[in-house]
N, CA, C and O atoms as a Tinker XYZ file with bonds, in Angstrom:
   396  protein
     1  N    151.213000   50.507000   79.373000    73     2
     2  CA   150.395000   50.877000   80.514000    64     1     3
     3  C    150.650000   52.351000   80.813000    63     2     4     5
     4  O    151.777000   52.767000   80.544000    81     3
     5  N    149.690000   53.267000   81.373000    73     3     6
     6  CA   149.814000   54.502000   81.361000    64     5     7
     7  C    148.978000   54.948000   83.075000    63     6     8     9
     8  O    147.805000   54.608000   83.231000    81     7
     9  N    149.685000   55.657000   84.157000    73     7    10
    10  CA   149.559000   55.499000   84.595000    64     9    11
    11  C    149.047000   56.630000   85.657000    63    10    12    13
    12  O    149.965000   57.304000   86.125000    81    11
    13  N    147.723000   56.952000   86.118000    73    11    14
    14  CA   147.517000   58.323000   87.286000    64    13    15
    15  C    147.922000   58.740000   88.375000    63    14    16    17
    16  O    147.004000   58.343000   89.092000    81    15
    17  N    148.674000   59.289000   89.093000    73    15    18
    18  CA   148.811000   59.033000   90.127000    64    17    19
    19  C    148.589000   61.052000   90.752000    63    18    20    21
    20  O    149.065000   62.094000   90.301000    81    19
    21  N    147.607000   60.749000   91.989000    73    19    22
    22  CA   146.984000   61.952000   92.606000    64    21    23
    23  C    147.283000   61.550000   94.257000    63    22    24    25
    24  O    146.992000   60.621000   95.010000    81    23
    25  N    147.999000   62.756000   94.330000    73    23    26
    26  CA   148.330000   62.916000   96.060000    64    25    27
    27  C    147.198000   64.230000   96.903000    63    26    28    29
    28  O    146.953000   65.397000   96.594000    81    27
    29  N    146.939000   63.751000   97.529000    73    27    30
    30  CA   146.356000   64.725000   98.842000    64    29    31
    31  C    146.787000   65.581000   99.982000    63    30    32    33
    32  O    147.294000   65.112000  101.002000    81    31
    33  N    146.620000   66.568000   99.826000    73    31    34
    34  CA   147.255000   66.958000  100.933000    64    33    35
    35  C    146.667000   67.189000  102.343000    63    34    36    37
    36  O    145.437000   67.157000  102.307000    81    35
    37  N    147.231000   67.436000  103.710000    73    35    38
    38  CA   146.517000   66.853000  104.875000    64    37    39
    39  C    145.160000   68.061000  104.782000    63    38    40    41
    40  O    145.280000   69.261000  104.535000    81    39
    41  N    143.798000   67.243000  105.086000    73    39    42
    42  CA   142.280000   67.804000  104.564000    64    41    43
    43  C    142.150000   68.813000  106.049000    63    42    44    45
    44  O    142.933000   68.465000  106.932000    81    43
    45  N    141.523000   69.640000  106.280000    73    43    46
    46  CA   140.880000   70.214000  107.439000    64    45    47
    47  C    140.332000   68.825000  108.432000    63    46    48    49
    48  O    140.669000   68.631000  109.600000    81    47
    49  N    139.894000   68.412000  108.041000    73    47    50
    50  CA   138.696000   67.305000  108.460000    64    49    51
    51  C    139.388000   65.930000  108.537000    63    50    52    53
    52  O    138.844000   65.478000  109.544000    81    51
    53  N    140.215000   65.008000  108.128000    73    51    54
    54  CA   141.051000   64.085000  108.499000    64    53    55
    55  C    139.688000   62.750000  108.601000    63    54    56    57
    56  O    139.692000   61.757000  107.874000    81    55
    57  N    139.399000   62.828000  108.885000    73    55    58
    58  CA   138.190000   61.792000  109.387000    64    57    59
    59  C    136.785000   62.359000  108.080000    63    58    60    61
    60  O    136.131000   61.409000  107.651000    81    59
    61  N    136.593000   63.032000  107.813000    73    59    62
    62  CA   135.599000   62.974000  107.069000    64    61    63
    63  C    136.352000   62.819000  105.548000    63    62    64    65
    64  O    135.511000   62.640000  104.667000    81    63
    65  N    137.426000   62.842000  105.165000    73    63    66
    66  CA   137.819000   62.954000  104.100000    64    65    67
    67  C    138.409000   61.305000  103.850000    63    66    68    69
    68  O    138.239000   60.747000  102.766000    81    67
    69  N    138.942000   60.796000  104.725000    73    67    70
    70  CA   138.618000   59.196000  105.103000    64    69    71
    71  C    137.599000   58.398000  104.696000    63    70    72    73
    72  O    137.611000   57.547000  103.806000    81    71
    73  N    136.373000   58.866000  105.694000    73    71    74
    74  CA   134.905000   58.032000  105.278000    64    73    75
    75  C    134.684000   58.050000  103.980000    63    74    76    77
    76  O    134.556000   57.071000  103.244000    81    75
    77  N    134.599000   60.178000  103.447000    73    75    78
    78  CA   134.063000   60.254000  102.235000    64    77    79
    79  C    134.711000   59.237000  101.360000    63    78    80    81
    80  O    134.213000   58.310000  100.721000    81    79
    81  N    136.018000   59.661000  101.494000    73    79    82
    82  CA   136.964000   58.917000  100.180000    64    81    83
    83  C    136.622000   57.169000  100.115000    63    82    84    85
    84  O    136.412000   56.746000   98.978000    81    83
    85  N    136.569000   56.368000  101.013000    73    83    86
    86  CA   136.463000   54.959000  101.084000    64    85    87
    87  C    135.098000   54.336000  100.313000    63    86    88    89
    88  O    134.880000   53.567000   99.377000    81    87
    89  N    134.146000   55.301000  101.475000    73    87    90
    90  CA   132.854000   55.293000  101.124000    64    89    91
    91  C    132.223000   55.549000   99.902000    63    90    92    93
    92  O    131.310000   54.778000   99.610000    81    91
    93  N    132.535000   56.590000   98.995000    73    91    94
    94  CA   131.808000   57.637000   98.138000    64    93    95
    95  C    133.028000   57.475000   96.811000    63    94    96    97
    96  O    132.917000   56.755000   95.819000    81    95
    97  N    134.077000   58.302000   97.133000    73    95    98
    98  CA   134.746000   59.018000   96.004000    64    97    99
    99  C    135.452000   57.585000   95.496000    63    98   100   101
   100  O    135.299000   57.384000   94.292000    81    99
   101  N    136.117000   56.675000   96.141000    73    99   102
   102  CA   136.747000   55.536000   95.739000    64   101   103
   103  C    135.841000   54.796000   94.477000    63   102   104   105
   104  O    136.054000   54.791000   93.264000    81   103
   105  N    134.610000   54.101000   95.383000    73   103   106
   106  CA   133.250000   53.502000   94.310000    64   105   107
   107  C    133.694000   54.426000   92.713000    63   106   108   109
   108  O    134.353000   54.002000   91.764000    81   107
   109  N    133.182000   55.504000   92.858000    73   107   110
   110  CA   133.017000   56.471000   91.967000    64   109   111
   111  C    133.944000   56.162000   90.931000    63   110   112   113
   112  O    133.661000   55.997000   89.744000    81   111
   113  N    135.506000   56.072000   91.661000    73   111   114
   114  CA   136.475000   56.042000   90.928000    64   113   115
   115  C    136.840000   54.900000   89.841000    63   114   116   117
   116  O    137.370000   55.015000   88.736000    81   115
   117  N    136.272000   53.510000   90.686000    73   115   118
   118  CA   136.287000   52.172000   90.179000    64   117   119
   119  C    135.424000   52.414000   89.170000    63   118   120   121
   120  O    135.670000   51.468000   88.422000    81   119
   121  N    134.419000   53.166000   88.550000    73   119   122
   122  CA   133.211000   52.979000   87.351000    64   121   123
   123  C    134.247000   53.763000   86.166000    63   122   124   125
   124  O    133.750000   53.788000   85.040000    81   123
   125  N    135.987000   54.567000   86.338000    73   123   126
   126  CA   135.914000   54.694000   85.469000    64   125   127
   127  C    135.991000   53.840000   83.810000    63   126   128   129
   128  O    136.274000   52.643000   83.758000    81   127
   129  N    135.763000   54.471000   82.832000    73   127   130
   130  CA   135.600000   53.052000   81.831000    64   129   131
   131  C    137.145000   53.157000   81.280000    63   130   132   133
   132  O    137.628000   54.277000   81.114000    81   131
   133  N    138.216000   51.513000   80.888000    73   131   134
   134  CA   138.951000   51.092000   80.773000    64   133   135
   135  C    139.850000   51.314000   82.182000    63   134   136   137
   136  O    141.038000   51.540000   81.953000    81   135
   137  N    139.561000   51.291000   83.256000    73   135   138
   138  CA   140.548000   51.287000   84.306000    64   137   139
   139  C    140.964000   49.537000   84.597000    63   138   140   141
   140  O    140.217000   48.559000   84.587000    81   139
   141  N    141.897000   49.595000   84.755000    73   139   142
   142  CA   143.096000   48.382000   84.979000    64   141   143
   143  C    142.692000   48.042000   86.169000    63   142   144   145
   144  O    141.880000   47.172000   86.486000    81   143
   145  N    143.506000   49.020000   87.045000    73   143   146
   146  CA   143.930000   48.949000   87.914000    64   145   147
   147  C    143.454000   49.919000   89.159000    63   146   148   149
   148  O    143.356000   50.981000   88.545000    81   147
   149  N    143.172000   50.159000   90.228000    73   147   150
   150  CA   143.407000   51.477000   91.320000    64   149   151
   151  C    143.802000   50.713000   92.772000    63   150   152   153
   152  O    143.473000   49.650000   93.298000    81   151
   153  N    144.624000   51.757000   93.104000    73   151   154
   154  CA   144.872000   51.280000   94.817000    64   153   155
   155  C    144.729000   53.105000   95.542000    63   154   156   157
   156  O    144.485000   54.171000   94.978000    81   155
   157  N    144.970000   52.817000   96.765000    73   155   158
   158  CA   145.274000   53.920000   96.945000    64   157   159
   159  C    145.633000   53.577000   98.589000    63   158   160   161
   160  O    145.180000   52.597000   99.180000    81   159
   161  N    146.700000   54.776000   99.300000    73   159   162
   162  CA   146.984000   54.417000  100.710000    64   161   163
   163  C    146.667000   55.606000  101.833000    63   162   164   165
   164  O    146.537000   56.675000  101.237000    81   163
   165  N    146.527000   55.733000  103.044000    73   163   166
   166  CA   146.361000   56.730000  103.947000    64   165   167
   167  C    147.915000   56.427000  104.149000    63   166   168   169
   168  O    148.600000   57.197000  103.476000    81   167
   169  N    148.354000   55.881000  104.594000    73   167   170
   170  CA   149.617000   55.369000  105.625000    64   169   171
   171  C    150.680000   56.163000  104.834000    63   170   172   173
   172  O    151.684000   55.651000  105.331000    81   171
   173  N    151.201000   57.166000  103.841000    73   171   174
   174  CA   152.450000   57.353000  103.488000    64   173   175
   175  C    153.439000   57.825000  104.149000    63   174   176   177
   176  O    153.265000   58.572000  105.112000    81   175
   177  N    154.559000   57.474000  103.747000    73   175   178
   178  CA   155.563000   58.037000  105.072000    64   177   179
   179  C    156.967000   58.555000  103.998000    63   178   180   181
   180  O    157.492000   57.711000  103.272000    81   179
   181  N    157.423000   59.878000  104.010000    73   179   182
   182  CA   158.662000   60.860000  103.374000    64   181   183
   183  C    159.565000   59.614000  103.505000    63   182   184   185
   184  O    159.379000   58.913000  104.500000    81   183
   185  N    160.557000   59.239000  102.589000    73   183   186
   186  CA   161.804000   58.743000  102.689000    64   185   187
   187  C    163.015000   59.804000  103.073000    63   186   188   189
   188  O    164.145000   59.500000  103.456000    81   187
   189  N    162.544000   60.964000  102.893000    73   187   190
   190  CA   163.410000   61.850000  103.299000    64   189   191
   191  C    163.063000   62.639000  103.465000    63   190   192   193
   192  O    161.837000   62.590000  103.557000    81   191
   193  N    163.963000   64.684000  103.747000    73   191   194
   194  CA   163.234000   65.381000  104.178000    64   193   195
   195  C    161.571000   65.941000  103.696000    63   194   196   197
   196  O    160.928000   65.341000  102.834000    81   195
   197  N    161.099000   67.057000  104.349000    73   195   198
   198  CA   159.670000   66.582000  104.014000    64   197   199
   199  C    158.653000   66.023000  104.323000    63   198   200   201
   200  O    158.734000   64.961000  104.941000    81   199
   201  N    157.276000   66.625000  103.954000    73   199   202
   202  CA   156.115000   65.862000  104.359000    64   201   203
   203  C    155.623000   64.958000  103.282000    63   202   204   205
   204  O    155.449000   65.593000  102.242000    81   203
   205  N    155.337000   63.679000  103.176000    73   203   206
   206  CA   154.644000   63.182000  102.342000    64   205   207
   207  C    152.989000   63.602000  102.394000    63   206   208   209
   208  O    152.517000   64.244000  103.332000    81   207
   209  N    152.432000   63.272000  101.579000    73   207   210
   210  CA   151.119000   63.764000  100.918000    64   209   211
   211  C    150.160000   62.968000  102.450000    63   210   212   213
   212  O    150.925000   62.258000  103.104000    81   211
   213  N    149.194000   63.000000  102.829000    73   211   214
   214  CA   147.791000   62.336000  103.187000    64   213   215
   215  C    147.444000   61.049000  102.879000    63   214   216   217
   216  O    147.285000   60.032000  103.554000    81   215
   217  N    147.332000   61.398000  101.316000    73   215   218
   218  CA   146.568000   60.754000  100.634000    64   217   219
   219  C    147.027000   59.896000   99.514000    63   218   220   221
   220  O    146.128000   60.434000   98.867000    81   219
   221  N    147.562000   59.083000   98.673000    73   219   222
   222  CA   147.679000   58.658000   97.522000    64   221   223
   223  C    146.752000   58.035000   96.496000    63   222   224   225
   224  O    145.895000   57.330000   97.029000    81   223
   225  N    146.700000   58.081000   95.522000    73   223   226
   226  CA   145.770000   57.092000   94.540000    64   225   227
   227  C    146.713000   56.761000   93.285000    63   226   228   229
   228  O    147.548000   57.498000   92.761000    81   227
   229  N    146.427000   55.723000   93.018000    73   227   230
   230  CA   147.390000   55.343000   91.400000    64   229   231
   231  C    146.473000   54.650000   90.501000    63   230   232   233
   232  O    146.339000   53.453000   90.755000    81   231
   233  N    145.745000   55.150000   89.415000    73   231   234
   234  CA   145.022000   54.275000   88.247000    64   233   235
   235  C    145.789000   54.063000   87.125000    63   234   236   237
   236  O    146.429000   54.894000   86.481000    81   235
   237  N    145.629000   52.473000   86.884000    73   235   238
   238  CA   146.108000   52.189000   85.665000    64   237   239
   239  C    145.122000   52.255000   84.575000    63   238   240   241
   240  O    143.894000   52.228000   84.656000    81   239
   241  N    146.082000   52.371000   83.262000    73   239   242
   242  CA   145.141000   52.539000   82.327000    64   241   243
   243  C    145.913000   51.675000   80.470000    63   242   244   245
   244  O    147.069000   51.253000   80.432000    81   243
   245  N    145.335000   51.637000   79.707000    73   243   246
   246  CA   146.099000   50.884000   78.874000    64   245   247
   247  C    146.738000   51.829000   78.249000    63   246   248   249
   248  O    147.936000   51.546000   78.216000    81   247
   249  N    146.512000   52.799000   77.747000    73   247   250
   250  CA   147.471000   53.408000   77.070000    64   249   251
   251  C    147.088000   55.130000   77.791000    63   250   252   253
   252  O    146.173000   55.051000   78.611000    81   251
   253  N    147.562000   56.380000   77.628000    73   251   254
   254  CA   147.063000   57.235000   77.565000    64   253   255
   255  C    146.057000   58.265000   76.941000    63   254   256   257
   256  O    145.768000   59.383000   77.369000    81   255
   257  N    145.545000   57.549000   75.710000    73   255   258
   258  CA   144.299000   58.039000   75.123000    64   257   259
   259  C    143.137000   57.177000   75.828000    63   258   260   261
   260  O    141.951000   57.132000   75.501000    81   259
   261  N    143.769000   56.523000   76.855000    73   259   262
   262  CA   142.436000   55.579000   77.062000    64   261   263
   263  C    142.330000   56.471000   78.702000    63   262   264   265
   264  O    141.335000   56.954000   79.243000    81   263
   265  N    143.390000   56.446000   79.044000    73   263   266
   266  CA   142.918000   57.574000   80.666000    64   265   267
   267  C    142.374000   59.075000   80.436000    63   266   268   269
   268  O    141.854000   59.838000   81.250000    81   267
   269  N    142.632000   59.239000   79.193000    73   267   270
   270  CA   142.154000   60.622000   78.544000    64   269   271
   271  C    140.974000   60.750000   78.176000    63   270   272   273
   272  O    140.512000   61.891000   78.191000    81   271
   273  N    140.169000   59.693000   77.759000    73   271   274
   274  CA   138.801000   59.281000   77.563000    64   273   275
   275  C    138.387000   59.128000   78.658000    63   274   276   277
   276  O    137.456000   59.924000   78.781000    81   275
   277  N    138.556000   58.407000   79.815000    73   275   278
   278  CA   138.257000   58.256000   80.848000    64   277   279
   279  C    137.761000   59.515000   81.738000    63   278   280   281
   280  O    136.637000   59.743000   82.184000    81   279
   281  N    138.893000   60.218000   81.848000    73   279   282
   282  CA   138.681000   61.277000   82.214000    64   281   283
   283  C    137.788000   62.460000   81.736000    63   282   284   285
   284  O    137.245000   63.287000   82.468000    81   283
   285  N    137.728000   62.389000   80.281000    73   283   286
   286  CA   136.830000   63.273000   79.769000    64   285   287
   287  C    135.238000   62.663000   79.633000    63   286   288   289
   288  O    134.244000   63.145000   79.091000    81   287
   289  N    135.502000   61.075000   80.548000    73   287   290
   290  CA   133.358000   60.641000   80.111000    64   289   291
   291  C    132.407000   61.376000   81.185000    63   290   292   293
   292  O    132.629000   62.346000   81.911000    81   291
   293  N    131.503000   60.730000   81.057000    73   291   294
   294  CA   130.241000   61.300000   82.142000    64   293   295
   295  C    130.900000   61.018000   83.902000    63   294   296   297
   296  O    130.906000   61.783000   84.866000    81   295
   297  N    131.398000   59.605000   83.755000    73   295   298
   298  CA   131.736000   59.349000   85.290000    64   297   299
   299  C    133.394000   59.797000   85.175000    63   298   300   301
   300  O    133.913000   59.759000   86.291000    81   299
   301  N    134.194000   60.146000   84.263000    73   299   302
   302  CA   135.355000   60.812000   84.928000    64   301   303
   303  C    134.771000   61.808000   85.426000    63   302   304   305
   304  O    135.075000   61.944000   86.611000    81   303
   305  N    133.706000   62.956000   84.859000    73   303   306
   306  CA   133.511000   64.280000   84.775000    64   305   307
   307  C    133.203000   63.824000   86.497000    63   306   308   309
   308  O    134.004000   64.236000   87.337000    81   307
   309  N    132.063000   63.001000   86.921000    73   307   310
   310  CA   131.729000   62.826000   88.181000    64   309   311
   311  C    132.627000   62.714000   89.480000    63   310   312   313
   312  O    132.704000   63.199000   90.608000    81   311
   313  N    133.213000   61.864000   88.729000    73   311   314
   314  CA   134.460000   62.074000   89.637000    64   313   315
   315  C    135.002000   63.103000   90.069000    63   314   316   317
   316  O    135.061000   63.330000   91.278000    81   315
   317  N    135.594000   64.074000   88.974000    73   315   318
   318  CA   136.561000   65.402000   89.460000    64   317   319
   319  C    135.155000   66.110000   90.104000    63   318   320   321
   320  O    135.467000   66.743000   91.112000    81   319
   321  N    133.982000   66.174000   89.874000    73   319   322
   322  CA   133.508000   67.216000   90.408000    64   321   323
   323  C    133.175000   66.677000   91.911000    63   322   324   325
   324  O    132.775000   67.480000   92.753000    81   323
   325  N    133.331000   65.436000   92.196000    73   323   326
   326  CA   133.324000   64.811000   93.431000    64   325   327
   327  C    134.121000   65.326000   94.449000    63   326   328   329
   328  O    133.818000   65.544000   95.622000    81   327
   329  N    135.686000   65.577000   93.581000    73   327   330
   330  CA   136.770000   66.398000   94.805000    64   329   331
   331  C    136.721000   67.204000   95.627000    63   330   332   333
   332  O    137.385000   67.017000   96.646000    81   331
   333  N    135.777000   68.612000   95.467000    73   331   334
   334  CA   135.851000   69.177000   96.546000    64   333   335
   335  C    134.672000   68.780000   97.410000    63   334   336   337
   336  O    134.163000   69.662000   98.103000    81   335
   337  N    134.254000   67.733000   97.441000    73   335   338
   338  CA   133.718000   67.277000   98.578000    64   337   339
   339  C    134.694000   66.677000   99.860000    63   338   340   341
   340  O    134.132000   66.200000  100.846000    81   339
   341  N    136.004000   66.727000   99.790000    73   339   342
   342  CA   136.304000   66.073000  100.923000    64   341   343
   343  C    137.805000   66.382000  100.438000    63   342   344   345
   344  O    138.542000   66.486000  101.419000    81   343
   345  N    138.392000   66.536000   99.373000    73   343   346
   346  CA   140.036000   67.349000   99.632000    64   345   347
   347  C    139.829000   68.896000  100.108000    63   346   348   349
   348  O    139.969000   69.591000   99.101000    81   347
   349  N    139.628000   69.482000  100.929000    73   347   350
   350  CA   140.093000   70.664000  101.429000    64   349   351
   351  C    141.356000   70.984000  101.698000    63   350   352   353
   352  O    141.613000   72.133000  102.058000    81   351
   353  N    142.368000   70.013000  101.568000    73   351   354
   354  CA   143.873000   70.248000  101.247000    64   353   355
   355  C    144.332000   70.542000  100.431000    63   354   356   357
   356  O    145.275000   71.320000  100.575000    81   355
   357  N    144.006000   70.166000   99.268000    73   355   358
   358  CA   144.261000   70.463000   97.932000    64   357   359
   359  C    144.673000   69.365000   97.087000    63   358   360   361
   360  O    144.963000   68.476000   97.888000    81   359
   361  N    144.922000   68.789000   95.539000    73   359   362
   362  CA   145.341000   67.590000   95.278000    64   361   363
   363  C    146.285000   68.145000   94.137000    63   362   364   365
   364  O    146.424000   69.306000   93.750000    81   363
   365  N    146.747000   67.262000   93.814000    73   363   366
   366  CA   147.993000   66.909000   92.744000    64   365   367
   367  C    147.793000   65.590000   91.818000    63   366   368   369
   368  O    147.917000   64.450000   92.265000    81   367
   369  N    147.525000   65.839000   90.704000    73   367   370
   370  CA   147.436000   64.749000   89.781000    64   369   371
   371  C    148.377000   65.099000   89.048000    63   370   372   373
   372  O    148.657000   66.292000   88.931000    81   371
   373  N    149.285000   63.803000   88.187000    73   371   374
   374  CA   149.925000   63.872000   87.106000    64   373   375
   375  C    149.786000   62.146000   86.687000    63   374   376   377
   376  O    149.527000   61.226000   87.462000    81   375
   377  N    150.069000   62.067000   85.104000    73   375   378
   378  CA   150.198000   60.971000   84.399000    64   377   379
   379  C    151.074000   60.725000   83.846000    63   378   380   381
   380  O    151.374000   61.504000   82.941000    81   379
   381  N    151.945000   59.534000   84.083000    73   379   382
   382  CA   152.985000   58.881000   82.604000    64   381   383
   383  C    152.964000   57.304000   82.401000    63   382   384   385
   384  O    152.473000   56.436000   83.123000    81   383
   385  N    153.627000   57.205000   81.231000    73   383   386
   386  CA   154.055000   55.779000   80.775000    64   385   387
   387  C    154.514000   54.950000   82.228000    63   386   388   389
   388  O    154.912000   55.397000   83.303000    81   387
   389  N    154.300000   53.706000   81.811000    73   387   390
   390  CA   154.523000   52.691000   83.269000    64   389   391
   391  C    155.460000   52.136000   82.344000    63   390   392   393
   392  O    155.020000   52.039000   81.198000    81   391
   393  N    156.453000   51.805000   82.499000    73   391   394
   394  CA   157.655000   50.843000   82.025000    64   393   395
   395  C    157.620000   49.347000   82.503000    63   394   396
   396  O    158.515000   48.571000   82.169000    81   395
């Protein structure tokens, strides 16, 4: 399993980046092709010092040539170009192996 995980940081807008994301960018996200898995949370909270992120998302995927395809089809492409509709915070993606 290979695994996405993209944090948010707090948006200008708080409430529109909410709707958008639930409403709009989430859907979007579910069409990518071979996705497992996605969750994602508003609620995060620092275990220690520090701000935690806004935002979280985590997609699973079967291997990493398969989130790599994903990302490079018509609806990954849709997706990323979806982002600056509603992160005005800025985001953070990275990927690895799920153990």
């Amino acid at each position: 399993m290979h695994r996405m995980l993209v944090t948010y940081n707090e948006p200008k807008d708080p409430a529109h980046f909410k709707k958008y994301y639930v409403e709009t960018h989430v859907p979007l996200a579910h069409k990518l092709p071979g996705l497992k898995s996605a969750t994602y949370a508003f609620d995060v909270k620092p275990l220690g010092p520090g701000k935690a992120p806004f935002c979280v998302f985590e997609a699973d995927f079967e291997s990493e040539a398969a989130l790599m395809s994903a990302l490079g089809s018509p609806e990954g492409k849709a997706v990323a170009g979806d982002v600056p509709n509603y992160a005005s915070g800025g985001v953070s993606m990275v990927h690895f192996p799920v153990k």
